[in-house]
PASE-616000 format. One line per field, with one value per residue (C-alpha): residue number from 1; x, y, z. Coordinates in nm, 2 decimals. Example, Ala and Ser with C-alpha at 12.3 -4.5 7.8 and 13.67 -1.06 7.14 Angstrom:
BEGIN
nr [1, 2]
X [1.23, 1.37]
Y [-0.45, -0.11]
Z [0.78, 0.71]
This chain:
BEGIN
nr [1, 2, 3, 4, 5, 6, 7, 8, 9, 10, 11, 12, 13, 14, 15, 16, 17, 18, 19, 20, 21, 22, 23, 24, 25, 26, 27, 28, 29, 30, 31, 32, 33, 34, 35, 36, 37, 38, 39, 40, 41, 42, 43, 44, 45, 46, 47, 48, 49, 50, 51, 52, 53, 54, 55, 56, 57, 58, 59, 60, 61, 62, 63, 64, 65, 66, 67, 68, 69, 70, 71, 72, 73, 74, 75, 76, 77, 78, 79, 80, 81, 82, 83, 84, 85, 86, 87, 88, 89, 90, 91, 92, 93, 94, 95, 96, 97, 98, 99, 100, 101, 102, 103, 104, 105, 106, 107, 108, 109, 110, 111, 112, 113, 114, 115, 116, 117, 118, 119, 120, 121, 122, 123, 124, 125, 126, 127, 128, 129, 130, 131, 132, 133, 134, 135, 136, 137, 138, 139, 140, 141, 142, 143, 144, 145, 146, 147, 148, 149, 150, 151, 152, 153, 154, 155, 156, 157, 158, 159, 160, 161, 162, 163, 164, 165, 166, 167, 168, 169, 170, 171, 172, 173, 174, 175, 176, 177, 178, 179, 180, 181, 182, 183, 184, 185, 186, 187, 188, 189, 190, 191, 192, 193, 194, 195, 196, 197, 198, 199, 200, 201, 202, 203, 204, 205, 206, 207, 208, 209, 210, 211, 212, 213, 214, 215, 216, 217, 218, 219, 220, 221, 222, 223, 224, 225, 226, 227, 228, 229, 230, 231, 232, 233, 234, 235, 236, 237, 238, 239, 240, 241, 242, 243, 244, 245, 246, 247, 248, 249, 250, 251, 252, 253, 254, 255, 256, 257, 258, 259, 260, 261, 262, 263, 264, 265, 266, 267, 268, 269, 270, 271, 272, 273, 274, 275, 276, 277, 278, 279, 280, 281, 282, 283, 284, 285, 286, 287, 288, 289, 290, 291, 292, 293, 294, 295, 296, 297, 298, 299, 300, 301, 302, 303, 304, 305, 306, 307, 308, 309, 310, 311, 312, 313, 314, 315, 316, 317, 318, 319, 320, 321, 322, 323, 324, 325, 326, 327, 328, 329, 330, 331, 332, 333, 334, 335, 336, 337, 338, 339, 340, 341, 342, 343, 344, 345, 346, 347, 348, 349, 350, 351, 352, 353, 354, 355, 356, 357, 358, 359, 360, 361, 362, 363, 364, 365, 366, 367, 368, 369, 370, 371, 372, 373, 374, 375, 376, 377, 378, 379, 380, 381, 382, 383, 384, 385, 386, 387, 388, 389, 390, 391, 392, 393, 394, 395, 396, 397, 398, 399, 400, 401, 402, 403, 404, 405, 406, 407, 408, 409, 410, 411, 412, 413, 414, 415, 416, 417, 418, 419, 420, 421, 422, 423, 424, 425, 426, 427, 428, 429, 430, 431, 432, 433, 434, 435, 436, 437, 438, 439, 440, 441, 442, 443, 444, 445, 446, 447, 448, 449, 450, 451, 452, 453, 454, 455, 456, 457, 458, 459, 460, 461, 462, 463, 464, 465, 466, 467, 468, 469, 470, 471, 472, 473, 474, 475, 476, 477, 478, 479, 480, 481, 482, 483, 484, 485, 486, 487, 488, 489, 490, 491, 492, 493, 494, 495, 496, 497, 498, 499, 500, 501, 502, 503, 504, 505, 506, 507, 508, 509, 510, 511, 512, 513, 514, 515, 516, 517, 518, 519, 520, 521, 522, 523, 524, 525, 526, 527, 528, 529, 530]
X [6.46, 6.73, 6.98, 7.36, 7.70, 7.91, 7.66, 7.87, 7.73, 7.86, 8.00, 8.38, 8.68, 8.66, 8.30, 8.32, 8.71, 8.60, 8.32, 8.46, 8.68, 8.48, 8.16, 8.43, 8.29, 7.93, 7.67, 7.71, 7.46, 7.64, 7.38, 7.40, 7.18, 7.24, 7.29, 7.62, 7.86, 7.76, 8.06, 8.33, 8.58, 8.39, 8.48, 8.85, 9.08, 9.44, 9.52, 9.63, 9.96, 10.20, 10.58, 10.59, 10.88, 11.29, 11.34, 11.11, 11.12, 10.86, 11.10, 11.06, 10.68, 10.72, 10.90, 10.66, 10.33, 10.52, 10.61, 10.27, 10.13, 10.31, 10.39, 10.02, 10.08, 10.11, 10.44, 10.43, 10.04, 10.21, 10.45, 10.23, 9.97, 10.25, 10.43, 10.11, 10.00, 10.17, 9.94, 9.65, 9.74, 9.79, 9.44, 9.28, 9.45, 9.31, 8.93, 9.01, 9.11, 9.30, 9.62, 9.74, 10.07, 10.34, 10.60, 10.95, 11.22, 10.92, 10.76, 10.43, 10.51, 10.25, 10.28, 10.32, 10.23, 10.32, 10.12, 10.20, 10.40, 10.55, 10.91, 10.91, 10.62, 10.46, 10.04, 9.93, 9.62, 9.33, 9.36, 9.19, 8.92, 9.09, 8.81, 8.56, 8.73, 8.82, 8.47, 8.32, 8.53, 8.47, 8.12, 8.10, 8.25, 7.98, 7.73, 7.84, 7.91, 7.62, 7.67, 7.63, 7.35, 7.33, 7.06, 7.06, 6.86, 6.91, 6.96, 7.16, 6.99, 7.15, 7.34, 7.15, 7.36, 7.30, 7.27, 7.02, 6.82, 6.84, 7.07, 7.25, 7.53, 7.88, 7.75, 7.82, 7.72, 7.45, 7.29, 7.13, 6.80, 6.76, 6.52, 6.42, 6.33, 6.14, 5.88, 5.92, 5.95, 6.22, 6.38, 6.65, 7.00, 7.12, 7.44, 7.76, 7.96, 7.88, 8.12, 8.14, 8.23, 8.06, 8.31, 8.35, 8.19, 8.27, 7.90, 7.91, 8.08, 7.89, 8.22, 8.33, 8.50, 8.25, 7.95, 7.63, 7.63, 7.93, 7.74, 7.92, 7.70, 7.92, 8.10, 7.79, 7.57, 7.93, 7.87, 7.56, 7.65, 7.92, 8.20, 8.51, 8.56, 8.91, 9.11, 8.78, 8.96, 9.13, 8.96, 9.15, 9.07, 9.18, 9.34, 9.21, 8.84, 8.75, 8.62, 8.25, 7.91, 7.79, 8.03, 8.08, 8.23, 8.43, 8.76, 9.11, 9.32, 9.65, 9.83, 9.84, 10.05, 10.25, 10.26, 10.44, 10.14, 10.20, 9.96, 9.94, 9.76, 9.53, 9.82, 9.92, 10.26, 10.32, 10.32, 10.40, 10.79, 10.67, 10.53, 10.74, 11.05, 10.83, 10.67, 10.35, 10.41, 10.38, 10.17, 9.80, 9.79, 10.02, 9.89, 9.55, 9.64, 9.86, 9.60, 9.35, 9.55, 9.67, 9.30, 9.25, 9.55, 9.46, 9.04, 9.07, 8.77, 9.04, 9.37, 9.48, 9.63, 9.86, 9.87, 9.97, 10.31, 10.16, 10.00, 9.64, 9.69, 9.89, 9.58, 9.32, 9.49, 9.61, 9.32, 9.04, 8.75, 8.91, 8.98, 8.62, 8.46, 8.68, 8.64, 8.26, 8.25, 8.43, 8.79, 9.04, 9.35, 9.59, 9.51, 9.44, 9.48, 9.22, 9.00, 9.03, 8.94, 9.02, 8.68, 8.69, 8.76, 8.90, 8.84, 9.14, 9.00, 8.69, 8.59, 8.92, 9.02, 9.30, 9.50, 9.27, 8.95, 8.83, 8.66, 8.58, 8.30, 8.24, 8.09, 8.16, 8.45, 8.54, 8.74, 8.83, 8.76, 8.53, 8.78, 9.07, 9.36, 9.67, 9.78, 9.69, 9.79, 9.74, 9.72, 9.65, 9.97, 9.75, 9.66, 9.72, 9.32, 9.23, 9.59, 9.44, 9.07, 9.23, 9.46, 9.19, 8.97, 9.22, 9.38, 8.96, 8.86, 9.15, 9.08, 8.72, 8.79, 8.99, 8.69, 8.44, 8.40, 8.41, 8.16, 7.87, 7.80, 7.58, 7.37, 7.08, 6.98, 6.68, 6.57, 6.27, 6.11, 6.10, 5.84, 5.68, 5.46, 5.27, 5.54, 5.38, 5.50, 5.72, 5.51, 5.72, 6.05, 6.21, 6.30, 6.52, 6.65, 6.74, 6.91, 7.08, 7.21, 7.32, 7.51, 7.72, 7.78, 7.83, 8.11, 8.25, 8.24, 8.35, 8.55, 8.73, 9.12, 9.17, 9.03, 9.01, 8.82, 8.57, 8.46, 8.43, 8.24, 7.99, 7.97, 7.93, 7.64, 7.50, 7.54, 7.39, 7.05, 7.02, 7.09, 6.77, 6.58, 6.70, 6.62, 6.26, 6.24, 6.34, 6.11, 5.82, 5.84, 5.83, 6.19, 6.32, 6.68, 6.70, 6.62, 6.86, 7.14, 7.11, 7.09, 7.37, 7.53, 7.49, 7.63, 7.93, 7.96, 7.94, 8.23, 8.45, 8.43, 8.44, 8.79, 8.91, 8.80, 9.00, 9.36, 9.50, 9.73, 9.80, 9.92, 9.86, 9.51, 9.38, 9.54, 9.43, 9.51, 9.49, 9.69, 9.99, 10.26, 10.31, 10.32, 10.53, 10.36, 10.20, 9.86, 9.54, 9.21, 8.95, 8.56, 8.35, 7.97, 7.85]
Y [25.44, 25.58, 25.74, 25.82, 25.92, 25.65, 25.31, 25.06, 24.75, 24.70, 24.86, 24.72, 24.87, 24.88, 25.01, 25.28, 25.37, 25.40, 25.61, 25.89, 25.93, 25.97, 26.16, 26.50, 26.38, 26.32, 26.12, 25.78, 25.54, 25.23, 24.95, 24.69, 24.35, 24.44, 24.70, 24.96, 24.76, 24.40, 24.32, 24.12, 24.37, 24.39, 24.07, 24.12, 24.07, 24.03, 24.40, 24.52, 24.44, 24.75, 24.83, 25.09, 24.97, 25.06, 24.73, 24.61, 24.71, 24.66, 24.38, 24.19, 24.23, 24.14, 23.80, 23.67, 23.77, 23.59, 23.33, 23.25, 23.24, 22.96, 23.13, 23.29, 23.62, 23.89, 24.04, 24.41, 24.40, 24.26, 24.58, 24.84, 24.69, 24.67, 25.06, 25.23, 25.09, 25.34, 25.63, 25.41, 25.37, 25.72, 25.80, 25.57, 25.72, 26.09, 25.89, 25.84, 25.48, 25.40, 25.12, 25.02, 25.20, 25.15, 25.38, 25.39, 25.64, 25.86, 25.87, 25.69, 25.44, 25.21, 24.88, 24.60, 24.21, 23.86, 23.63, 23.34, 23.40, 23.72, 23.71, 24.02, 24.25, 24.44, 24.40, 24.72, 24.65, 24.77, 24.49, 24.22, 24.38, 24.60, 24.53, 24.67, 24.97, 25.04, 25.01, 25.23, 25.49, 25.43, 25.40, 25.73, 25.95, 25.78, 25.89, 26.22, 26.32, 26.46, 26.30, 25.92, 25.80, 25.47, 25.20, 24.93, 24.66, 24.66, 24.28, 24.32, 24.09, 24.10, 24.33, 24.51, 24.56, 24.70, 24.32, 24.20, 24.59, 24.49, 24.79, 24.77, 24.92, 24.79, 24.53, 24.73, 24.74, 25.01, 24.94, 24.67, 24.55, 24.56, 24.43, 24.66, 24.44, 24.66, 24.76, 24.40, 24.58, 24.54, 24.90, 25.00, 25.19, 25.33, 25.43, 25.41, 25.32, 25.06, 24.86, 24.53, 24.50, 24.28, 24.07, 23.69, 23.32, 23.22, 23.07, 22.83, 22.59, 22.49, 22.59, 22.94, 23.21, 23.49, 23.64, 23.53, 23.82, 23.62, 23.43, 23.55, 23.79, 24.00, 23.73, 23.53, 23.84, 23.91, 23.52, 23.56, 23.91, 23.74, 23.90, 23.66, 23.50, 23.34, 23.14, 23.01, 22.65, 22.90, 22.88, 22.98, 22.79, 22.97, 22.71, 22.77, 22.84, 22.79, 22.45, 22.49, 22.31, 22.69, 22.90, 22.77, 23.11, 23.26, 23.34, 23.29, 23.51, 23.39, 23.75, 23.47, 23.23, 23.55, 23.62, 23.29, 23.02, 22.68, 22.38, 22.09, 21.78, 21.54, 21.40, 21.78, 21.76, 22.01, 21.89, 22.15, 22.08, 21.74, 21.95, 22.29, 22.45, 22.77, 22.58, 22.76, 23.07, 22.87, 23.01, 22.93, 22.68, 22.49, 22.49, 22.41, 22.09, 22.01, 22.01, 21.81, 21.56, 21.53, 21.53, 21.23, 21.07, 21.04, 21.06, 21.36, 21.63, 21.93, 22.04, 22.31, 22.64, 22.70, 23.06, 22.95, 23.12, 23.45, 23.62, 23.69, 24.05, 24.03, 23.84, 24.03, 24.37, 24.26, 24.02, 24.14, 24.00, 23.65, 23.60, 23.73, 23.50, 23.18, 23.26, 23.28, 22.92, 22.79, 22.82, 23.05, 23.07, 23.15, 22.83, 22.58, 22.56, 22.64, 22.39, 22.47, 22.38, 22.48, 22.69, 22.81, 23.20, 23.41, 23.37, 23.44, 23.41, 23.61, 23.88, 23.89, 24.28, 24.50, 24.69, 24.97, 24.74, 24.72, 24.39, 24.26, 24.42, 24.81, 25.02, 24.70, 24.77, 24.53, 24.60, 24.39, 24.06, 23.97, 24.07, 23.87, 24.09, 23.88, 24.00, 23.67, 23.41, 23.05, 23.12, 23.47, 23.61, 23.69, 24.08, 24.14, 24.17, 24.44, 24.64, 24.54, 24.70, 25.04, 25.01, 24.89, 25.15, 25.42, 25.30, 25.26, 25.59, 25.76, 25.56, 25.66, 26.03, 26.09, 25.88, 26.08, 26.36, 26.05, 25.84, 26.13, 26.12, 25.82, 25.85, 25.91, 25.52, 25.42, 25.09, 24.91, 24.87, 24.48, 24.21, 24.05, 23.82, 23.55, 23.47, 23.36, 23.41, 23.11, 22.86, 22.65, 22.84, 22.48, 22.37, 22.68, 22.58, 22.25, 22.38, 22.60, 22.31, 22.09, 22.28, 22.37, 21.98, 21.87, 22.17, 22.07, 21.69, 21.68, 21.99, 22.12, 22.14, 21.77, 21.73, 21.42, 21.35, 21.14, 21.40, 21.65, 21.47, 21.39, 21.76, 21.89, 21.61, 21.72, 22.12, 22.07, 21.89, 22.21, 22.44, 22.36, 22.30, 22.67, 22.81, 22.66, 22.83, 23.22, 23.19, 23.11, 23.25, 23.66, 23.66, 23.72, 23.78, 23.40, 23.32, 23.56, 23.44, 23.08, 23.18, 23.25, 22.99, 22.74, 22.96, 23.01, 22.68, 22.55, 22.78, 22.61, 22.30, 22.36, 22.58, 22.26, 22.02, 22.22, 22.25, 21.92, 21.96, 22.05, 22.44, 22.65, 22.63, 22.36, 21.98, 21.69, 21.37, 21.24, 21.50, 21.58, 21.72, 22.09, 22.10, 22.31, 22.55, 22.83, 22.93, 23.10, 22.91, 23.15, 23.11, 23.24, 23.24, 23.37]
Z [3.95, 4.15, 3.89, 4.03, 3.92, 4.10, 4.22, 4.47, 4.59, 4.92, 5.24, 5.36, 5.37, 4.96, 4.88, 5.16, 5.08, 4.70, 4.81, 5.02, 4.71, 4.42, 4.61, 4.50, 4.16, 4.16, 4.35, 4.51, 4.60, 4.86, 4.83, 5.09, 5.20, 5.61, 5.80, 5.66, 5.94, 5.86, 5.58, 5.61, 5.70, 6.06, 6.11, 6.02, 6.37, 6.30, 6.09, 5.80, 5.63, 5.58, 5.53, 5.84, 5.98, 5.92, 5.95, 5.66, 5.30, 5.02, 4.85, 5.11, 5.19, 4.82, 4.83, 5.16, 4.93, 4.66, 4.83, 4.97, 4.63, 4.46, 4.12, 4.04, 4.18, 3.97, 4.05, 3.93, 4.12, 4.40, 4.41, 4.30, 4.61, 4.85, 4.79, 4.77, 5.10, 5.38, 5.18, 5.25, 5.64, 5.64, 5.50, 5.76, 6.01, 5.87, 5.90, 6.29, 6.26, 6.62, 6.57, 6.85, 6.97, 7.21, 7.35, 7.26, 7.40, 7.50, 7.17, 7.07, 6.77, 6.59, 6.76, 6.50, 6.51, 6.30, 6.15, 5.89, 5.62, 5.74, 5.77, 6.01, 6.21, 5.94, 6.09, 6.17, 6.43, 6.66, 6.93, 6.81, 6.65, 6.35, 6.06, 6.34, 6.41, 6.05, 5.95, 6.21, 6.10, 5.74, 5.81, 5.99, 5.76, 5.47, 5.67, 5.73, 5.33, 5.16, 4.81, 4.97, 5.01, 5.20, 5.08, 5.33, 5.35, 4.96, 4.83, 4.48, 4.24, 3.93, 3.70, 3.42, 3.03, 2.73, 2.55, 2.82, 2.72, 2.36, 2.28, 1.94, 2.14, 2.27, 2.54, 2.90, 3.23, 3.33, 3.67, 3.86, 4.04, 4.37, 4.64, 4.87, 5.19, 5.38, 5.14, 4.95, 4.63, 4.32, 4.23, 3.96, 4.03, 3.73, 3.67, 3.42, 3.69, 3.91, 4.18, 4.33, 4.65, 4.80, 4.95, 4.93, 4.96, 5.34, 5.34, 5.06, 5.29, 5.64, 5.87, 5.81, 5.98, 5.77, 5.85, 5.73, 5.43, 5.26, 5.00, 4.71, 4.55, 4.36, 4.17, 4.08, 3.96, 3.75, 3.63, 3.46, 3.31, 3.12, 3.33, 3.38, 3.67, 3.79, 4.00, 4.22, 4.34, 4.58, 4.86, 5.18, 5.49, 5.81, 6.03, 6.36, 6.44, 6.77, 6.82, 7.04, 6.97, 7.01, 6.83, 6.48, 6.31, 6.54, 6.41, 6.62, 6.47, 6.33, 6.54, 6.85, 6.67, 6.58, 6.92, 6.99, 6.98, 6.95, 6.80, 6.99, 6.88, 7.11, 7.25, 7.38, 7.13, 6.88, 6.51, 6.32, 6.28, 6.11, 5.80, 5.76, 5.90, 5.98, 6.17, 6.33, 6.11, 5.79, 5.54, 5.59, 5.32, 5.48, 5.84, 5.76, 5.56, 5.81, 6.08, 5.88, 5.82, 6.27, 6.25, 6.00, 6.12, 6.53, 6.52, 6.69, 6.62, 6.69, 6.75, 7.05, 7.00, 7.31, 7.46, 7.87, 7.77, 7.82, 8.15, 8.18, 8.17, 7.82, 7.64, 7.78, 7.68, 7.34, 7.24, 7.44, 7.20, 7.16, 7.55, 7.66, 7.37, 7.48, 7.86, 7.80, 7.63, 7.89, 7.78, 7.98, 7.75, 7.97, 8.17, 7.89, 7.52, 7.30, 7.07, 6.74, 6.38, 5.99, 5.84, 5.51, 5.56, 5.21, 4.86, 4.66, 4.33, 4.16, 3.95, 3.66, 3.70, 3.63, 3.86, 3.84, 3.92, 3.57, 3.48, 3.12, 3.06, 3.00, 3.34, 3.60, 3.82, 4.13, 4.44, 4.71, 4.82, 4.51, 4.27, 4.16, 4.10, 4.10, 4.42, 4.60, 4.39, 4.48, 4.88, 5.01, 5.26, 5.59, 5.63, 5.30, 5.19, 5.38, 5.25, 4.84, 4.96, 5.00, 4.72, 4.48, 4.62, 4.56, 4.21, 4.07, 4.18, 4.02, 3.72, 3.67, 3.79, 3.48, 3.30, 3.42, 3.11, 2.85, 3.07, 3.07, 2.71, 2.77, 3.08, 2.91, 2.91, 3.10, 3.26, 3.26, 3.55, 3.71, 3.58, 3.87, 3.61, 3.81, 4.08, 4.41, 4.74, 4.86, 5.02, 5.15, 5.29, 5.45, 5.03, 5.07, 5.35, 5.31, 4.97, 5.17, 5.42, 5.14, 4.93, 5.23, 5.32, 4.97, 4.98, 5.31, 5.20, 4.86, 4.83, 5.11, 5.25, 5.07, 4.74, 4.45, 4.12, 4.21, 4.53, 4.29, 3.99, 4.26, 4.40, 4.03, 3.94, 4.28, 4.21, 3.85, 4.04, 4.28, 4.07, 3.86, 4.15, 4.28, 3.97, 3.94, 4.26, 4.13, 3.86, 3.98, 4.35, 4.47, 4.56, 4.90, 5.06, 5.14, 4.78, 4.63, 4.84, 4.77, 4.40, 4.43, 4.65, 4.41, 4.10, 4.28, 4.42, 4.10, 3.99, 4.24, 4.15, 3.77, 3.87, 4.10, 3.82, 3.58, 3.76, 3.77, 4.02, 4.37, 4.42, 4.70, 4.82, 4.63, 4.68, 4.54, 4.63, 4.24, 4.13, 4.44, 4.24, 4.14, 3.70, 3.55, 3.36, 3.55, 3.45, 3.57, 3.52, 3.38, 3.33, 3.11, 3.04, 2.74]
């Protein structure tokens, strides 16, 4: 049993952030599936959102994240994210993190870009590659602090309480198990505190800009603690993708429609007028419906994103990763528009939390993309997640450093080591597979951009067969990382649809055609399992 002062279960922006803060106070054990850099936040491109600028103000980074999330934000979140983010920046920049800068009457300013939503330049970025270079230096200053320790290739399984231990205490969270991968063996973390952030869902659906650790870990393993879960119909889909038989994840990031692209349909016309007066800077809810449906309406398989207004030189120095990837499938952007396609990219719902990261139940904190805050609201304002991972990060460590001398009193809990019983080694690994495969269809089919009733009812009926197929499968096979993560695949798939089921009507991220209109009464829809 590894036993630690702090336990956090993944390694983005928010787990490593949350980290470097609280090792002052104790030990801290990061537990992650991959390798340290393989989260989400190495695959973010376009920045981080930040009032930097004399010509912004936090009121109005305010009103666009506001705006963008049709009614559910939660304004005084919204604010408290948005002012305490230039202390973030300036703590990344402490960690070494390089933003692109640009020279202005002989001094060297941060160099700031667009992207939907935004009513001015407040995206702080590293080229076109700001997640990577954010992580890296996150990353390297983990490594280099004595009181983390790193445990990668650590698959989370589930979270262990005091109910599920038999306690007669107040139900709360006290570690998890784990599966070690390299030695194939199931080990304990015990702690008082332990952190989710483990990112989002990307991978329930087939088309996705998020890497292949994005299966929703955190907010499922919360699920069947009894932790409540909210706002999961809010799936963001990114509208443009690139569009390649060989390349179906790789992310074109919104910064070149803030550097003046343009969307043209299969006819080589833009559309965007026809659907909002922003037109290619409309928020991403907005864009991506709209492309589905020049889609639907002409047969086409994908729309263009047109860059041919800028040099060579220009993409290459301020998009070096996107021209190189395009130019190597075949597409030179500054000579031709590029293919794209929506692909379901940011969860906005998840794990219910305060502003401090605290969930519903006692010891279980969540930061970042796996938490639900009420920053987001019904459509997430681009840039704005990785701004709430260093927020969260910040606001939670805080929290539990003034928690810490209450907290100790009960450390003195220990957990049972796992049962094995007579679980066999998986004999045939293609079941899991094609599990895998279909849930992602079924997602993509029945509950995408465009949604209705009876596309739903048939992805819950479907969801309910797999699940018990999936769960047959954990219980009486050794479990493996592939297992694990299509455990919980189908739990959270299954939360999605219940959440879609539940709103009848169209807001934000989720549109159905049964139910088009906006109601009046604003409201959150929160699951619970008990």
């Amino acid at each position: 049993m590894h036993r630690t002062d702090f336990l956090v279960i993944g390694s983005g922006i928010a787990g490593l952030s949350f980290a470097l803060k609280v090792a002052q106070l104790g030990s801290v054990a990061v537990v992650t599936k991959r390798q340290g850099i393989d989260s989400n936040t190495a695959w973010a491109q376009g920045g981080i959102s930040c009032v930097t600028d004399e010509e912004d103000s936090f009121d109005l980074h305010v009103a666009d994240t506001l705006d963008a999330g049709v009614g559910l934000c939660d304004e005084s979140v919204v604010r408290t994210i948005v002012s305490e983010g230039p202390e973030r920046i300036q703590e990344l920049i402490d960690y070494g993190v390089d933003f692109d800068h640009h020279e202005v009457d002989g001094e060297q300013v941060i160099s700031l870009g667009r992207e939907g939503g935004h009513s001015v330049r407040r995206i702080l970025h590293s080229r076109d590659t700001t997640g990577r270079e954010i992580e890296k230096k996150l990353l390297a200053a983990a490594r280099a602090e004595p009181k983390i320790t790193l445990f990668e290739h650590h698959y989370a399984i589930d979270l262990i309480t005091t109910s599920k231990l038999g306690l007669a205490t107040e139900n709360r969270c006290v570690g998890i198990y784990a599966l070690d991968e390299k030695e194939g063996e199931v080990v304990n973390f015990r702690s008082d505190r332990v952190v989710l952030a483990t990112g989002g869902s990307g991978k329930v659906y087939l088309y996705t800009s998020n890497p292949d650790v994005a299966t929703g870990d955190g907010v499922a393993m919360a699920w069947r603690a009894g932790v409540e879960v909210e706002n999961m119909e809010f799936i963001q889909f990114h509208p443009t993708v690139l569009y390649h038989p060989k390349e179906t994840s790789f992310l074109i990031s919104e910064a070149l429609r803030g550097e003046g692209g343009v969307l043209l349909g299969d006819d080589g016309e833009p559309f965007m007028s026809k659907y909002d007066e922003r037109n290619d800077l409309a928020p991403r809810d907005i864009v991506a419906r709209a492309i589905d449906t020049e889609m639907k309406r002409t047969g086409s398989r994908c729309v263009f994103l047109d860059m041919r207004h800028h040099s060579k030189a220009f993409l290459e120095d301020r998009f070096p990763n996107i021209f190189q990837t395009c130019v190597d499938h075949g597409v030179d952007p500054s000579k031709e528009p590029i293919p794209v396609v929506p692909a379901a990219h940011y969860q906005c719902g998840g794990v219910n939390t305060d502003i401090n990261g605290m969930t519903s139940l006692k010891g279980l904190y969540a930061i970042g993309e796996v938490a639900c805050t009420g920053l987001h609201g019904a459509n997430r304002l681009a840039s704005n997640s990785l701004l709430e991972g260093a927020v969260l990060a910040h606001r939670a460590a805080e929290y539990l450093k003034a928690k810490m001398p209450v907290d100790r009193t009960v450390s003195d809990i220990d957990l049972p080591k796992w049962q094995r019983g007579d679980a066999e080694d998986v004999d045939e690994l293609v079941v899991i597979y094609h599990n895998w495969d279909e849930i992602r269809r079924l997602m993509w089919d029945y509950v995408s951009i465009v949604r209705t009733d009876k596309r739903l009812q048939r992805a819950a009926t479907r969801l309910a067969n797999l699940k018990r197929e999936v769960h047959e499968f954990y219980w009486n096979f050794k479990i493996t990382g592939d297992l694990l993560e299509l455990r919980n695949l189908v739990d959270v798939a299954g939360l999605i649809v219940e959440s879609a089921r539940l709103r009848q009507e169209s807001r934000g991220l989720h549109y159905t055609l049964d139910h088009p209109d906006k109601l009046t009464e604003l409201r959150d829809t929160i699951l619970t399992r008990y």
